[in-house]
Structure formats: C-alpha cells, structure tokens
The first five atom37 places (N, CA, C, CB, O) and aatype in JSON, in Angstrom:
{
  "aatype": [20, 20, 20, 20, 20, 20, 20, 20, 20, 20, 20, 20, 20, 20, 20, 20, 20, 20, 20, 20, 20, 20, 20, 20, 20, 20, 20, 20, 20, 20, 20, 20, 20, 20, 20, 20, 20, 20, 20, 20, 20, 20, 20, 20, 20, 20, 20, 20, 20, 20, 20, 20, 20, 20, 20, 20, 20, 20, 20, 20, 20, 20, 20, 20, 20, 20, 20, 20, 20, 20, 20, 20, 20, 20, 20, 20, 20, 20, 20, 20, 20, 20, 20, 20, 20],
  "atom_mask": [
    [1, 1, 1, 1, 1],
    [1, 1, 1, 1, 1],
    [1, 1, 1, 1, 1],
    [1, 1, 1, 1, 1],
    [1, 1, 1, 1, 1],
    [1, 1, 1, 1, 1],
    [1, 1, 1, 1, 1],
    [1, 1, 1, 1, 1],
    [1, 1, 1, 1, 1],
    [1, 1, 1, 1, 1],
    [1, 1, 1, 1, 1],
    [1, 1, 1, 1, 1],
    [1, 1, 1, 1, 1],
    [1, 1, 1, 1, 1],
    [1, 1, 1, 1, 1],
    [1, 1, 1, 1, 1],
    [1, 1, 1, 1, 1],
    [1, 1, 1, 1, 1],
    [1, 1, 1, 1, 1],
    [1, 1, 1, 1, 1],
    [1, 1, 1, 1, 1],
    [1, 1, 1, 1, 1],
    [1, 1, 1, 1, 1],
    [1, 1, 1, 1, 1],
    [1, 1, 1, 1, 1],
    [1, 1, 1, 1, 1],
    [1, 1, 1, 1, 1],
    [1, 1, 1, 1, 1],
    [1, 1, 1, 1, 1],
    [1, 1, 1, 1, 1],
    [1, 1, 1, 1, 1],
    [1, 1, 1, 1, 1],
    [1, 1, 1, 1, 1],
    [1, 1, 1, 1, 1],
    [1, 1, 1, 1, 1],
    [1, 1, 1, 1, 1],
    [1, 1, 1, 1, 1],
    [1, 1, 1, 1, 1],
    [1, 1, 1, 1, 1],
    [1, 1, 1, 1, 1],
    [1, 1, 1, 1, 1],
    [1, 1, 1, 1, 1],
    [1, 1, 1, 1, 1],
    [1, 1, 1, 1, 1],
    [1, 1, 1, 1, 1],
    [1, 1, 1, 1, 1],
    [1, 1, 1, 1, 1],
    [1, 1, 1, 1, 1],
    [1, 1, 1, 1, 1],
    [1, 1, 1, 1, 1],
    [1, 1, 1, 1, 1],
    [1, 1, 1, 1, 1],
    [1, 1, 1, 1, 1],
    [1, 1, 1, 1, 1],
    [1, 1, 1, 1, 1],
    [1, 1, 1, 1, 1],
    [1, 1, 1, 1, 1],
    [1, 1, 1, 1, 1],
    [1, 1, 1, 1, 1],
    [1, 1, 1, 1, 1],
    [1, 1, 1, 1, 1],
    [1, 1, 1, 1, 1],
    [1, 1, 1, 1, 1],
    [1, 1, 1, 1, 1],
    [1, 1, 1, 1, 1],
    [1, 1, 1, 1, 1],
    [1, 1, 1, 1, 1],
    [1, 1, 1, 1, 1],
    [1, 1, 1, 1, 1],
    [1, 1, 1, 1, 1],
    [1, 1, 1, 1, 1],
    [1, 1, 1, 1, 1],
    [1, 1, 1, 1, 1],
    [1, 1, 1, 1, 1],
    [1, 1, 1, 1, 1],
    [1, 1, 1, 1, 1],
    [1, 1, 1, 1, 1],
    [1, 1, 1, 1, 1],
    [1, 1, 1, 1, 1],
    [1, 1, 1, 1, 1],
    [1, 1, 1, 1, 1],
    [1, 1, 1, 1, 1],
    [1, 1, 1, 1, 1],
    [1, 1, 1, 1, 1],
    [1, 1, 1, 1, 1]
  ],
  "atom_positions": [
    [[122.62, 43.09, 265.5], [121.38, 42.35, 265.6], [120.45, 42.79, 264.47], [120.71, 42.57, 266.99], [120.04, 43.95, 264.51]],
    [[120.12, 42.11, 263.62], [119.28, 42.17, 262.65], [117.93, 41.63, 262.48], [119.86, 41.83, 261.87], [117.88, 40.4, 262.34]],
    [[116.69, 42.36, 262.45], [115.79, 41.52, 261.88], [115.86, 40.54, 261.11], [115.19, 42.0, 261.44], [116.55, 40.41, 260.1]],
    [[114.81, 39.53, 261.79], [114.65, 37.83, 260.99], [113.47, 37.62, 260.6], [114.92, 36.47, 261.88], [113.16, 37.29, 259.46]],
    [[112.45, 37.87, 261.85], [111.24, 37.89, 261.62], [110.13, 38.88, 262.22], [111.0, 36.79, 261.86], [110.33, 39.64, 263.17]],
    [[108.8, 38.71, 261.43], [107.91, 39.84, 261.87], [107.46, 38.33, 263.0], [106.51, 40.84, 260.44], [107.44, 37.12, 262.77]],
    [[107.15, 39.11, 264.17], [106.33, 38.74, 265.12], [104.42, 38.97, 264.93], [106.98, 39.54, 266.28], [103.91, 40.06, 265.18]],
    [[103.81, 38.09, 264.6], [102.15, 38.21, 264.12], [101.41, 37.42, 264.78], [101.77, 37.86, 262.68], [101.66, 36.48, 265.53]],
    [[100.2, 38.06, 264.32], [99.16, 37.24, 265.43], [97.73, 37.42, 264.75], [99.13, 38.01, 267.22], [97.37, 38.28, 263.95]],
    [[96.98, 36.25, 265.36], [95.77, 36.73, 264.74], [94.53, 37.69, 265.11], [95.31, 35.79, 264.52], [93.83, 37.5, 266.1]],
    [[94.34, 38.81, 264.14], [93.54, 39.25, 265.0], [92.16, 39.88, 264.38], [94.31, 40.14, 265.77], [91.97, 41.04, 264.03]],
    [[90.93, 38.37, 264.32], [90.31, 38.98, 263.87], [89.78, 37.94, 262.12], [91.15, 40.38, 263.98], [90.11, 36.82, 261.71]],
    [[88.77, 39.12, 261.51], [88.39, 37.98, 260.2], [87.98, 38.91, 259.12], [86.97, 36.75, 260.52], [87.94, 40.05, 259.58]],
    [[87.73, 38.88, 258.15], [87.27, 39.64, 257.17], [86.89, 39.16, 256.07], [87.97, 40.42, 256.91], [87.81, 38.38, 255.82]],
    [[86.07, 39.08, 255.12], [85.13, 38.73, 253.91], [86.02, 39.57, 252.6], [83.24, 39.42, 254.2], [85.71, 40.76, 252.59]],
    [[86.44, 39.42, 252.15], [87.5, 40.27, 250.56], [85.98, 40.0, 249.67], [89.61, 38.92, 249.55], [85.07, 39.19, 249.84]],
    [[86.19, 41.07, 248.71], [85.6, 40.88, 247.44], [85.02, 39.61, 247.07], [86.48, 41.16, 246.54], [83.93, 40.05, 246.71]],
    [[84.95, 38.64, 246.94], [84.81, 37.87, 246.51], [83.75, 36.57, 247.39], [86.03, 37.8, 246.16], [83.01, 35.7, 246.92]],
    [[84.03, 36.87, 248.58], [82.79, 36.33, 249.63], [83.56, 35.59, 250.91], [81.61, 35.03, 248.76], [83.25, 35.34, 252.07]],
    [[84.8, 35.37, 250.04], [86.14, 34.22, 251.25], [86.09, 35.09, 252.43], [88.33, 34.06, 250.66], [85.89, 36.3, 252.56]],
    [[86.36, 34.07, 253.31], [86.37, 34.8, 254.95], [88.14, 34.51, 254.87], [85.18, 33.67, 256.69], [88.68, 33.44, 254.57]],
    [[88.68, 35.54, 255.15], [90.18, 35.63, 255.4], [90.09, 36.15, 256.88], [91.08, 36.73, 254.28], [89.11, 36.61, 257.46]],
    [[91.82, 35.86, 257.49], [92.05, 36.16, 258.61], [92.76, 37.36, 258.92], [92.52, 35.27, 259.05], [93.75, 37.21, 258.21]],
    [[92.89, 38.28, 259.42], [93.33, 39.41, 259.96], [94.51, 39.26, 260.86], [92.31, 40.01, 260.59], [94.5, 38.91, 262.04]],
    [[95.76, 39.64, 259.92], [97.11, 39.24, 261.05], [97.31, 40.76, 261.2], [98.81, 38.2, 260.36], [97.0, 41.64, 260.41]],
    [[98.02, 40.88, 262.68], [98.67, 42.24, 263.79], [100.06, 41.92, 263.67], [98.18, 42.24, 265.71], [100.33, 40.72, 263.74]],
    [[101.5, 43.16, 263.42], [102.17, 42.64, 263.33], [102.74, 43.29, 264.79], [102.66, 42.59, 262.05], [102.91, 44.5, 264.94]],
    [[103.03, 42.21, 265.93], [103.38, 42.79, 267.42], [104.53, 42.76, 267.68], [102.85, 42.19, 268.52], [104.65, 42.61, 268.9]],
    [[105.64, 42.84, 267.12], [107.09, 42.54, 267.28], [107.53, 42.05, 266.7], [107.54, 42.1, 268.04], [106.86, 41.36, 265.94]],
    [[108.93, 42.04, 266.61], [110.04, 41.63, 266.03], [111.02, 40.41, 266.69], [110.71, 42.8, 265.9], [111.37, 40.46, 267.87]],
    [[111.42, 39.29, 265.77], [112.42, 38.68, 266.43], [113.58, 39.01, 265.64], [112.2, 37.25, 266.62], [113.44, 39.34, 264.47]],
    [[114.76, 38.94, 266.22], [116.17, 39.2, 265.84], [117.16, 38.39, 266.72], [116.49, 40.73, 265.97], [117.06, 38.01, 267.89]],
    [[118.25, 38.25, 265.68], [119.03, 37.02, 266.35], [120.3, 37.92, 267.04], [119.61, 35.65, 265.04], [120.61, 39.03, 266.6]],
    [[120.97, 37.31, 268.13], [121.77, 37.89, 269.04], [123.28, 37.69, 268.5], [121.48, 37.27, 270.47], [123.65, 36.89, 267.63]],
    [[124.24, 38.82, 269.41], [125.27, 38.67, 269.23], [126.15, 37.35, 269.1], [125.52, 39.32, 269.92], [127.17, 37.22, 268.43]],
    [[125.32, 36.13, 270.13], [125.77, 34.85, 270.38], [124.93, 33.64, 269.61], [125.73, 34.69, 271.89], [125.07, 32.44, 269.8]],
    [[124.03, 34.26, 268.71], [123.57, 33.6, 267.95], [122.23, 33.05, 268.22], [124.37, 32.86, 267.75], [121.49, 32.54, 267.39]],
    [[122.04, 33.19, 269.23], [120.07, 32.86, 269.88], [119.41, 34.08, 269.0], [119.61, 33.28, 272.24], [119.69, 35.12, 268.39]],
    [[118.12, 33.03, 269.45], [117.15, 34.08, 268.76], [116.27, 34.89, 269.79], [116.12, 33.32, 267.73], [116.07, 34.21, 270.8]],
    [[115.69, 36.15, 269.84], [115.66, 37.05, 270.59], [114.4, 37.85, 270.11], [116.93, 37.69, 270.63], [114.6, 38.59, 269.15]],
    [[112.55, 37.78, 270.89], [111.58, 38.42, 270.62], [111.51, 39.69, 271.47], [110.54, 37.59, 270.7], [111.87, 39.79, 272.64]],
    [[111.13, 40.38, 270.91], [110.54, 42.09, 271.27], [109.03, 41.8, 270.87], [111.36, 43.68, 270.08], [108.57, 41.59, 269.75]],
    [[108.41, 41.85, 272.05], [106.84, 42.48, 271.84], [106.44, 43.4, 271.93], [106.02, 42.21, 272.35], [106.39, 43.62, 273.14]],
    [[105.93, 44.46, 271.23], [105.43, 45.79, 270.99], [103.95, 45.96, 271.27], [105.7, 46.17, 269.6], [103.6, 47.1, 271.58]],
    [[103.18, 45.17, 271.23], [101.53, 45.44, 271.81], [101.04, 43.81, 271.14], [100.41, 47.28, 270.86], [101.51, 43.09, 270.26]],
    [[99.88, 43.7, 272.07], [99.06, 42.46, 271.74], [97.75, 42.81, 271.76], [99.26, 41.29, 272.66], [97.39, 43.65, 272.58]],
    [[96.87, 42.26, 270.89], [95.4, 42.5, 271.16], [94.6, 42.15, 272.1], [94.81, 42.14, 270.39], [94.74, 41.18, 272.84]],
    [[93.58, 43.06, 272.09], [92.95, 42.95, 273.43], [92.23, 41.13, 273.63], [91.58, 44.34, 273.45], [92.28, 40.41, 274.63]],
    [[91.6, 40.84, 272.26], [91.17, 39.17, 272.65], [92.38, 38.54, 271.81], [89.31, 38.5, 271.98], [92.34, 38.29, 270.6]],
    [[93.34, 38.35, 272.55], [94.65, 37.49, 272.17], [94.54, 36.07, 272.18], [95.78, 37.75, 273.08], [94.34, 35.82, 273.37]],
    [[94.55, 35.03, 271.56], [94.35, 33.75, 271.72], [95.31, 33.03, 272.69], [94.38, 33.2, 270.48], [94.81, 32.2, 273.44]],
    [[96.93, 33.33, 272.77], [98.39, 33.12, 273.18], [99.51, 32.48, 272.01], [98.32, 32.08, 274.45], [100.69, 32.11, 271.93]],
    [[98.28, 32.62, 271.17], [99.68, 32.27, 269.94], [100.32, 32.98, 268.57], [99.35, 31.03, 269.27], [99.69, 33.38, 267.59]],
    [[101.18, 32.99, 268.7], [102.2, 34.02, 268.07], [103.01, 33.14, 266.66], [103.52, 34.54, 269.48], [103.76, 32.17, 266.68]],
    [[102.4, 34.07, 265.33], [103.61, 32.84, 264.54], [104.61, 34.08, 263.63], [102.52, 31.29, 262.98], [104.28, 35.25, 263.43]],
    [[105.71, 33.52, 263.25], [106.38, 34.01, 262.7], [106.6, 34.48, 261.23], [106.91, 33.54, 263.06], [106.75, 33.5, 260.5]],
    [[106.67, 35.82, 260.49], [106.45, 35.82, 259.06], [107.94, 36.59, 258.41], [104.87, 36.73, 258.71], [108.59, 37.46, 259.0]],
    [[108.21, 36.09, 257.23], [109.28, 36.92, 256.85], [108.8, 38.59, 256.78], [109.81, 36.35, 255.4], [107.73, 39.03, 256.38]],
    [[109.9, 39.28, 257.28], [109.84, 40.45, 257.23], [109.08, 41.07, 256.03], [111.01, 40.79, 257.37], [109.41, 40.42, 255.04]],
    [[108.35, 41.89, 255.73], [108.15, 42.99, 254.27], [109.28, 43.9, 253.98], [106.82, 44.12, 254.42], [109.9, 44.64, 254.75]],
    [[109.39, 43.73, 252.92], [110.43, 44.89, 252.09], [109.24, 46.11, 252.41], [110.87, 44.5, 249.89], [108.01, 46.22, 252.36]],
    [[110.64, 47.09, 252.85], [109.95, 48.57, 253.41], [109.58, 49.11, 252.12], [111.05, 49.76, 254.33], [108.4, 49.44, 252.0]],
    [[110.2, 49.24, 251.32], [109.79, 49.82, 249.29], [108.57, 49.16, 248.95], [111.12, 49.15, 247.76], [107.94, 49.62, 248.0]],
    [[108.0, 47.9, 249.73], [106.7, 47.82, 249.06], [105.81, 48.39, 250.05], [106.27, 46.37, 248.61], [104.6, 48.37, 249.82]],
    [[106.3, 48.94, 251.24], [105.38, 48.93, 252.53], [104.22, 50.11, 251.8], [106.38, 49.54, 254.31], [104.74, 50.93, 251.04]],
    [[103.06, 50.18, 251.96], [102.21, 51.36, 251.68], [101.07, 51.35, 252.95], [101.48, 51.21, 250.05], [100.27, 50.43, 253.05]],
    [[101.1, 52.57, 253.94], [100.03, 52.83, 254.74], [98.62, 52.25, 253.86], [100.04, 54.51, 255.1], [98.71, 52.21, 252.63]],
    [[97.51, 51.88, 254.43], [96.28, 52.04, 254.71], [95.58, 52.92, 255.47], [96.04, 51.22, 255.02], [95.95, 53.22, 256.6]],
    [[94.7, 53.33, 255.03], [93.96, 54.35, 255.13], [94.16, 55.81, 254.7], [93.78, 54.31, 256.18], [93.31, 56.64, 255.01]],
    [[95.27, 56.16, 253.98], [95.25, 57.52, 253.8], [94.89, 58.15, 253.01], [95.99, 57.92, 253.84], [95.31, 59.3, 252.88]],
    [[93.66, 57.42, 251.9], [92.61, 58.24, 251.25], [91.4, 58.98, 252.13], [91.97, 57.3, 250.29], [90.57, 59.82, 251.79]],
    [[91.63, 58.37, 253.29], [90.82, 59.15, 254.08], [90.69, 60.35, 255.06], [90.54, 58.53, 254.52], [89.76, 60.97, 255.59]],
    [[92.67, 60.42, 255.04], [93.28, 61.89, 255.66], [92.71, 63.36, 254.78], [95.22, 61.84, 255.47], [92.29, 63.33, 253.63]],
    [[92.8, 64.4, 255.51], [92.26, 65.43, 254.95], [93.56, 65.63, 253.95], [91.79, 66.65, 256.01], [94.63, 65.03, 254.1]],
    [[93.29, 66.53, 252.94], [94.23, 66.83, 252.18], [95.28, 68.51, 251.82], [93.52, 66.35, 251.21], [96.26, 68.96, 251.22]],
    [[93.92, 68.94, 252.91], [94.71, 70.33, 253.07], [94.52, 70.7, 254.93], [93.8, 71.8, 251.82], [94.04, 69.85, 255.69]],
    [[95.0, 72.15, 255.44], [93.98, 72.02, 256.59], [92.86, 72.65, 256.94], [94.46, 72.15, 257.5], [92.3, 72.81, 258.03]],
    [[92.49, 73.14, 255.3], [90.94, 73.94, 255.17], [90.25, 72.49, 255.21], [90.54, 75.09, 253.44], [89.09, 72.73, 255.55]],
    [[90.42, 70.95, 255.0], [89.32, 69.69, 255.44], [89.45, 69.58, 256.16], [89.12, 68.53, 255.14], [89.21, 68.41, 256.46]],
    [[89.98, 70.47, 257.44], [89.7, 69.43, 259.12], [88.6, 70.48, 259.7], [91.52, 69.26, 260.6], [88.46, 70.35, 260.91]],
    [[87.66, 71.63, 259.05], [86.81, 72.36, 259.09], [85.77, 71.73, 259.02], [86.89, 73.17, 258.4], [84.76, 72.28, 259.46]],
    [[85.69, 70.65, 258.58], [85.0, 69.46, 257.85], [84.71, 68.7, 258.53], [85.56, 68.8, 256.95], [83.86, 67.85, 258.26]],
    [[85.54, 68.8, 260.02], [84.98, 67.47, 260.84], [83.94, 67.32, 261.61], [85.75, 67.04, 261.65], [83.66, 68.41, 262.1]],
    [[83.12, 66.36, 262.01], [81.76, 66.36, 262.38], [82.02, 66.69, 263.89], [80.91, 64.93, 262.05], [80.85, 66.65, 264.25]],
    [[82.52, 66.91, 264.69], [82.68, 66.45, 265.92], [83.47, 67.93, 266.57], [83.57, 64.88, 265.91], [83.83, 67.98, 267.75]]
  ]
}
C-alpha cells in the first residue's frame, strides 16, 4: 500500500508579503490505495472549526520537506535559561 495522496483541509487565512489573503491548508491524512485496488483514507487529526470538506493534494517530496519554525528553537541548552515562564 502506497501513498497517493496528502489528505488537506482548510484551515484558516493569511495575508503574504504582498497584501493577498491566501488560504491556510492542514495536512490530516493520507489516502493510499489497497491491496484490491480501492482507495483507502487514514485521518490523523482535524481542526477544531472544520468546515466537512476534505480535498486531495499530491504528496511532497520528503528532500524538499523543511520544518517551520526552527529559527525559533533554542540553539544550545544554556537558551532555555532564557525562557520567560
């Protein structure tokens, strides 16, 4: 059984550089096709204001995958001395 597609959803809106209001996709599962040839969803989490609709995106190549946010991880563990809280 192999991945086919990312399972996505919308969640959400955001303004880019430039002033455009773009949409905010969640990726909640995976579909993969079966031994008998159907196709076959796994849902992994949904957002809390979910609309009920779910669309399908080609997978990402994992070699381009890059986290977000980790300019903001500490970089040693003398910065978690650092935390406000």
């Amino acid at each position: 059984m192999g991945i086919k597609y990312d399972v996505i959803c919308k969640n959400g809106s955001y303004t880019d550089k430039t002033g455009a209001e773009k949409t905010k996709w969640l990726k909640v599962g995976v579909c993969m096709d079966t031994k008998s040839g159907a196709l076959a969803i796994k849902l992994e989490s949904l957002p809390v204001q979910f609309d009920g609709w779910l669309s399908l995106a080609e997978p990402r190549a994992k070699d381009n995958f890059k986290p977000r946010g980790n300019d903001e991880l500490p970089k040693s563990d003398d910065d978690f001395g650092n935390v406000p809280f």
